[in-house]
C-alpha positions as CSV (number, residue, x, y, z in Angstrom):
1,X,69.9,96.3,170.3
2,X,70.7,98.4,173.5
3,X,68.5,101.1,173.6
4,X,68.9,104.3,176.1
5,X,66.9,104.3,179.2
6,X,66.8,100.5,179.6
7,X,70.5,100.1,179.6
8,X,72.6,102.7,180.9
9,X,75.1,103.6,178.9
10,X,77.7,105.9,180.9
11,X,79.5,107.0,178.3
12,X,78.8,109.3,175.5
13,X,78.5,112.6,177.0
14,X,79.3,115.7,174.7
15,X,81.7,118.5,175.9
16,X,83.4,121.9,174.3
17,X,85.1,124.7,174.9
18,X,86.2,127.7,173.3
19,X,88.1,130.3,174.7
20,X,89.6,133.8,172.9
21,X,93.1,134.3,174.1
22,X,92.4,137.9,173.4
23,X,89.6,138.2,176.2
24,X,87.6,139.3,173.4
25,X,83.6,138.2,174.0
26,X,81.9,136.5,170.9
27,X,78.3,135.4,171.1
28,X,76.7,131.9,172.7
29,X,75.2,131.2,169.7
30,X,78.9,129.8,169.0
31,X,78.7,127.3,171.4
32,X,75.5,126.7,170.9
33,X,76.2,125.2,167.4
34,X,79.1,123.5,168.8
35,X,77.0,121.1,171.4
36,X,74.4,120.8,168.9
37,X,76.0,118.9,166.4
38,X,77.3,116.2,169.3
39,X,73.3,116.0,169.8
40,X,73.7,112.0,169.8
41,X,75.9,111.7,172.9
42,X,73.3,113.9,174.6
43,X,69.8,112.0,175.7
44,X,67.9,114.6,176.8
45,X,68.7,114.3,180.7
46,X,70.9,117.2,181.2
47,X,72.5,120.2,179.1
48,X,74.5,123.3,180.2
49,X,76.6,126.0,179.4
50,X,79.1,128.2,181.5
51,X,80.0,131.7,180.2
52,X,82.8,134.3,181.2
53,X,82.6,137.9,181.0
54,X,79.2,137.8,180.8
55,X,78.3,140.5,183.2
56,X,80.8,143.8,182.2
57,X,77.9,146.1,184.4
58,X,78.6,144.0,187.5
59,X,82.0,142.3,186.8
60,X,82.8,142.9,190.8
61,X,80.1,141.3,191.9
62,X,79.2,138.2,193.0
63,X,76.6,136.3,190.7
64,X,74.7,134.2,192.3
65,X,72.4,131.9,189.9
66,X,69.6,129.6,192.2
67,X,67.0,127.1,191.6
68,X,64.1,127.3,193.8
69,X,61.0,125.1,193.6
70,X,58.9,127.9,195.0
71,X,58.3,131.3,195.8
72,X,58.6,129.7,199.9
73,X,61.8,128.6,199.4
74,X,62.9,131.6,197.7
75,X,61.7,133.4,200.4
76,X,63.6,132.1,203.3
77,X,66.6,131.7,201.4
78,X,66.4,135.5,200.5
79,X,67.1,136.3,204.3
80,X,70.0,134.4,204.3
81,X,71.2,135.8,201.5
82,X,70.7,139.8,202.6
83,X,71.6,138.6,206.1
84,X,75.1,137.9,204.7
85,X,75.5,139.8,201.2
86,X,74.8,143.8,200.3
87,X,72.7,142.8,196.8
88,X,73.1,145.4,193.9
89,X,70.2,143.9,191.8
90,X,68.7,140.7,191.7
91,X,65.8,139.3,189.0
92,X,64.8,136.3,187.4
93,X,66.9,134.7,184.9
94,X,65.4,135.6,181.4
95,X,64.4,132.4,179.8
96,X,62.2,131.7,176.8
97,X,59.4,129.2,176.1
98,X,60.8,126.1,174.1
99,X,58.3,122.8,173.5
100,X,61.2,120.4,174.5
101,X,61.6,121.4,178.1
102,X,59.3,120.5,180.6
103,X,58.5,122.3,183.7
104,X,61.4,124.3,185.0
105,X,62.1,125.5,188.8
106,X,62.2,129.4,189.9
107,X,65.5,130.7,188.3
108,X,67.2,133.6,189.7
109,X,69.9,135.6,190.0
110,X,71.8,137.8,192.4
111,X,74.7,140.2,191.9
112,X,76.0,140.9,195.6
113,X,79.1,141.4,197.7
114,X,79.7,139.6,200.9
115,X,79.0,142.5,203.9
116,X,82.4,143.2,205.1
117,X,81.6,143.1,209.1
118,X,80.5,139.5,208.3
119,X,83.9,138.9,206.5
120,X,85.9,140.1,209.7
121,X,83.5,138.1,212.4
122,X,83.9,134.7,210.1
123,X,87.4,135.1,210.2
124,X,87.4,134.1,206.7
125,X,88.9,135.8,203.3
126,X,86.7,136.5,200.6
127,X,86.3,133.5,198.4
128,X,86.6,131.4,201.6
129,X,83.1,132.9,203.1
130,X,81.3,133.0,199.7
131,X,81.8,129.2,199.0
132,X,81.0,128.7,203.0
133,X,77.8,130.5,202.5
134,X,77.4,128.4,198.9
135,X,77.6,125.1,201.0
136,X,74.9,126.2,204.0
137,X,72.3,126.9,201.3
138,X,72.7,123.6,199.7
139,X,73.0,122.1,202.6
140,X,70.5,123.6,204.8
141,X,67.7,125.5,202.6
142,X,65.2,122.8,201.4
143,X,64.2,123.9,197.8
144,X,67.0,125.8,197.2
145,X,70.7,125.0,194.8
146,X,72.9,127.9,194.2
147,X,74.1,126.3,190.8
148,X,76.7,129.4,190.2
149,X,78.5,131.3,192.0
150,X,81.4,133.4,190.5
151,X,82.2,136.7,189.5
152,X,81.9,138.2,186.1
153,X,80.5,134.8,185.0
154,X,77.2,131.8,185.2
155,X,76.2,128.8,184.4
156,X,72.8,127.9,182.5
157,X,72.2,124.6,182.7
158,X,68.9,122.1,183.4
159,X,67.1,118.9,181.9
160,X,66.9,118.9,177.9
161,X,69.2,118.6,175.0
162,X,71.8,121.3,175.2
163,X,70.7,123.1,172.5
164,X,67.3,123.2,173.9
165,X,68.3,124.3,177.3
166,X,70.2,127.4,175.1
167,X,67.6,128.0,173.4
168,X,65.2,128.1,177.0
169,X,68.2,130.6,178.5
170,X,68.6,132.9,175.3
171,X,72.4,131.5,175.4
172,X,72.8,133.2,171.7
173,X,72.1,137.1,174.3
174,X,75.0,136.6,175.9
175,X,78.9,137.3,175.0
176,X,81.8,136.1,177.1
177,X,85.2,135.4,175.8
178,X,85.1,131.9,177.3
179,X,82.2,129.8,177.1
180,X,81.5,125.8,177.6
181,X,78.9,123.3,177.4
182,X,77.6,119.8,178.0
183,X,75.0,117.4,177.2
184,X,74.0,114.2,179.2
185,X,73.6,113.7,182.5
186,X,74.7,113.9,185.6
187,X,76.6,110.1,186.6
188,X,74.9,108.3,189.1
189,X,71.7,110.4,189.8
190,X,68.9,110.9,188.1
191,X,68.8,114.0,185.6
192,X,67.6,117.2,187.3
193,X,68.0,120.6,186.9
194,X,70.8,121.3,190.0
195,X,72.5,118.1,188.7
196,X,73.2,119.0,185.2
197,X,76.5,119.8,184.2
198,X,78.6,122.5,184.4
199,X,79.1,122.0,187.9
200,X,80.4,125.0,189.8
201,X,82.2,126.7,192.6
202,X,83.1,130.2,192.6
203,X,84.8,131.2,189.3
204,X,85.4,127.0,188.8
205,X,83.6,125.4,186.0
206,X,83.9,121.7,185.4
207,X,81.8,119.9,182.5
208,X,83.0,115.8,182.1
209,X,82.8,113.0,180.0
210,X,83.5,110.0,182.0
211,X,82.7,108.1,185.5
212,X,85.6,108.1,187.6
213,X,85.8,104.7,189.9
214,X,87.6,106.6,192.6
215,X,84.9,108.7,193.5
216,X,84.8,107.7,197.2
217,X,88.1,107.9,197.9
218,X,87.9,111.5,196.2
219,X,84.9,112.4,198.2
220,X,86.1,111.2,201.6
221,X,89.4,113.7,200.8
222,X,87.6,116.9,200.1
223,X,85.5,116.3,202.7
224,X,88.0,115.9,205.5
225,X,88.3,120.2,204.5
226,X,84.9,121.0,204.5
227,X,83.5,120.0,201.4
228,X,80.2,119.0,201.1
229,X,79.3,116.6,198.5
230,X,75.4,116.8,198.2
231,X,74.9,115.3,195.0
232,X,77.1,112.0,194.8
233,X,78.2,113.0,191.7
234,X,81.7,113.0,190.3
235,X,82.2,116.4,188.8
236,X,80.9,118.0,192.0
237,X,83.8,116.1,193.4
238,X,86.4,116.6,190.5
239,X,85.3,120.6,191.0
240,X,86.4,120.4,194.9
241,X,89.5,118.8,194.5
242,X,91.1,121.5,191.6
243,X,89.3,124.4,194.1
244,X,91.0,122.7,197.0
245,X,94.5,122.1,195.4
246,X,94.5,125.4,193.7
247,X,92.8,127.8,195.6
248,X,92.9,126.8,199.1
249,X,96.8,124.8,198.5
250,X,98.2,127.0,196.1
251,X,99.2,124.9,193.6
252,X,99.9,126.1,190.3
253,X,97.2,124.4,187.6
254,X,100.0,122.4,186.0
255,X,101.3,121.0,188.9
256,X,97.4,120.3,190.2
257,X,97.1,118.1,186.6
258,X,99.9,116.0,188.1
259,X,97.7,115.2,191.1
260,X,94.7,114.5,189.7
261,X,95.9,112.8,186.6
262,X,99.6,111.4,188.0
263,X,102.1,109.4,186.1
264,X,102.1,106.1,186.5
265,X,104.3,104.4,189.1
266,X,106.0,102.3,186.7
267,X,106.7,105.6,184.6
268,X,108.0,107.3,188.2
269,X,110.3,104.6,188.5
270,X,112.2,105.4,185.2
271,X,112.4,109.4,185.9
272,X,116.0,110.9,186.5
273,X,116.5,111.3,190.9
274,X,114.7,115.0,190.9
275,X,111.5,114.1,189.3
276,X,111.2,110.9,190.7
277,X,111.2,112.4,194.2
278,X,108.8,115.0,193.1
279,X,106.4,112.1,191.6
280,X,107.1,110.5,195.0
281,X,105.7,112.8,197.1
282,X,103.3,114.4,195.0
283,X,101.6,110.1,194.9
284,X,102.1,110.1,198.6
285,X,100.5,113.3,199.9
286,X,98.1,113.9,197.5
287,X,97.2,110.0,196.7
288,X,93.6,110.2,197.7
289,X,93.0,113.2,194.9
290,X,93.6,111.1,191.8
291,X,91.2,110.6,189.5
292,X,91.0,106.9,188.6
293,X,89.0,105.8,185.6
294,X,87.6,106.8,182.1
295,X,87.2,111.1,181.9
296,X,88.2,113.9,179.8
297,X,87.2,117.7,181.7
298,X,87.3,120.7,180.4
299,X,87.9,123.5,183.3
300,X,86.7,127.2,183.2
301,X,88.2,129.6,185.2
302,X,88.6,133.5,185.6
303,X,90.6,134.2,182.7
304,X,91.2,130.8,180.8
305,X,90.3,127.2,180.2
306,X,91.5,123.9,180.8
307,X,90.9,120.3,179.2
308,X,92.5,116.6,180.4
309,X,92.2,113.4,179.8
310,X,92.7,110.2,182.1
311,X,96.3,109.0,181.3
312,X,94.9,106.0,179.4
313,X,92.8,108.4,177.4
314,X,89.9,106.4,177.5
315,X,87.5,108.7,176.1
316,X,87.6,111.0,173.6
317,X,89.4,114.5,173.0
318,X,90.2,116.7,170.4
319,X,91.9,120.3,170.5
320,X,92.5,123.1,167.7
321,X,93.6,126.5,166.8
322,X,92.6,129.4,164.6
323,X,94.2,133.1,165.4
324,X,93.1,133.5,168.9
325,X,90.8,131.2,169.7
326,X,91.3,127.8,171.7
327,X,88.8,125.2,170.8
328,X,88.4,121.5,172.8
329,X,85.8,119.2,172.0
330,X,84.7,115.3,171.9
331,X,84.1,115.5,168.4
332,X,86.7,117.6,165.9
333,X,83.1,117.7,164.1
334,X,82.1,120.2,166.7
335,X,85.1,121.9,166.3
336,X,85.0,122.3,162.8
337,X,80.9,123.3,162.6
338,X,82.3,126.6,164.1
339,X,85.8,126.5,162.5
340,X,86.1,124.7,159.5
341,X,90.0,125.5,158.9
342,X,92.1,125.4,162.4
343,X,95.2,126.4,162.2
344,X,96.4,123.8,164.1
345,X,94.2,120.5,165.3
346,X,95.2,117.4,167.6
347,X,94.3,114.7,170.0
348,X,95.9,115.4,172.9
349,X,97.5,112.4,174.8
350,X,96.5,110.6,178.1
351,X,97.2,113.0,180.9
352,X,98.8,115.9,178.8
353,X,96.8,119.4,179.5
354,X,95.6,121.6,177.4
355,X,95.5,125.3,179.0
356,X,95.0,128.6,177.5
357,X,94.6,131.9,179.0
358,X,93.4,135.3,178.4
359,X,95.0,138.0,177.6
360,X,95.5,139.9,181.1
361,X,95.2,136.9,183.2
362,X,98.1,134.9,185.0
């Protein structure tokens, strides 16, 4: 018998999504119950959730959640921060005691804008110098991860069972009118608290089942535009390349799916003379940005929510509809626990995205 922690098994992470096309917030006890009843794909080394619209008071704002493993590293990294930022209101994260997670890091939270002189003397826009300033505190402030970093939205994430690591963060509080989640771990590191999925950039939110085998050759790419990859972990790098193509390129999310998840060259062969070229060139230039091996994602973003699978579809997922809601999952049993009649459910195929918006949002 092959039994967790003395074989590892890569495979069986959970992951949903559920987004309200109306923008309307519901309740993270939702989720919550979603992720829970996937609790067998989870082991305990890593759980998290992502929600947006969370913050209405400060939905201008930057919201910066960090890790620290003291009150030292907070403190340095706190004159970084007001060096760079005018904060509105900071405060620990509110989090509960639950039996099933250990001992946790200093978890707190910022709501800040970036202090305009320091915007004109970087030269920089806006999102540009926030994720800059992101990558120097990872980088260069021992004990301290800023593990969110958007507006109007955060991720609560750490080592448990998903359902525990709600429970610890009071996920059931909070109402957004996107929220997702994931239990596992994060591939090829040991579970921590920064590691745990979602991983995010900005307004980005990437949670994945999977381990992609071109995770080098993905690295090596986002690097060569000023990524840093601290945690040699593929949804760090699967979050870089859709901020990269999408934010910094400009590419339209649809056309970013054929990037990372691009037809096959065999299938390029057989298009009619238009598409062909466009399959071409997008293989050519952007050839180091696809995403080889077994994965399905779901993406959060300001406003909406997508989910893909590697073209082979090598591991599992499902999507429904009820009224306004979107729902993605690994399991349709998580989908049904919170909506036991869709209107419409399906496995979508290898490749084929699955995007939603709000209403009000491009």
């Amino acid at each position: 018998m092959i039994k967790e922690g003395l074989t590892r098994i890569p495979s069986g992470c959970a992951i949903s999504g559920i987004l309200n096309r109306k923008g309307e917030r519901f309740s993270g006890e939702t989720i919550l119950t979603s992720i829970e009843i996937m609790h067998d794909r989870a082991n305990g080394l890593g759980g998290g959730f992502a929600g947006y619209g969370i913050y209405p008071n400060f939905a201008d704002l930057y919201a910066l959640h960090i890790f620290y493993d003291d009150a030292g590293s907070k403190d340095q990294t706190d004159c970084f921060i007001k060096g760079h930022f005018e904060v509105e209101a900071e405060e620990r994260i509110p989090t509960r005691k639950v039996k099933e997670i250990g001992k946790s890091p200093l978890i707190w939270r910022y709501f800040m804008s970036p202090k305009p002189h320091k915007i004109r003397e970087s030269e920089l826009d806006e999102q540009e110098y926030v994720a800059r300033c992101v990558f120097t505190i990872n980088r260069e402030y021992k004990g301290a991860y800023v593990f969110s970093s958007g507006k109007n939205m955060g991720a609560f994430k750490g080592v448990g069972f998903p359902e525990d690591i709600g429970r610890f963060y009071m996920i059931e509080e909070y109402e957004a009118y996107l929220w997702t989640a994931h239990g596992r771990f994060p591939t090829n590191t040991p579970g921590w608290w920064g590691g745990a999925h979602p991983f995010t950039l900005l307004n980005w939110s990437v949670v994945h089942n999977g381990e992609i085998s071109s995770y080098d050759a993905n690295r090596r790419f986002v690097e060569m535009y000023g990524y840093n990859c601290t945690l040699m972990t593929d949804t760090e790098v699967i979050t870089y390349i859709i901020d990269l193509l999408v934010r910094k390129h400009g590419i339209p999310l649809t056309e970013a799916v054929n990037i990372m998840a691009a037809p096959f060259w065999r299938e390029i062969e057989l298009m009619d003379d238009e598409n062909r070229k466009k399959y071409e060139a997008i293989r050519s230039v952007y050839g180091s940005a696809l995403i080889n091996g077994p994965f399905s994602i779901i993406l959060g973003f300001e406003g909406g929510m997508m989910a893909l699978n590697d073209r082979i579809k090598l591991r599992p997922l499902i999507a429904a509809e009820k009224g306004d809601n979107l729902y993605v999952a690994s399991e349709e049993a998580a989908i049904r626990i919170v909506c036991p009649s869709p209107d419409r459910i399906w496995s979508p195929r290898g490749g084929e995205p699955v995007i939603g918006f709000a209403e009000g949002y491009k």
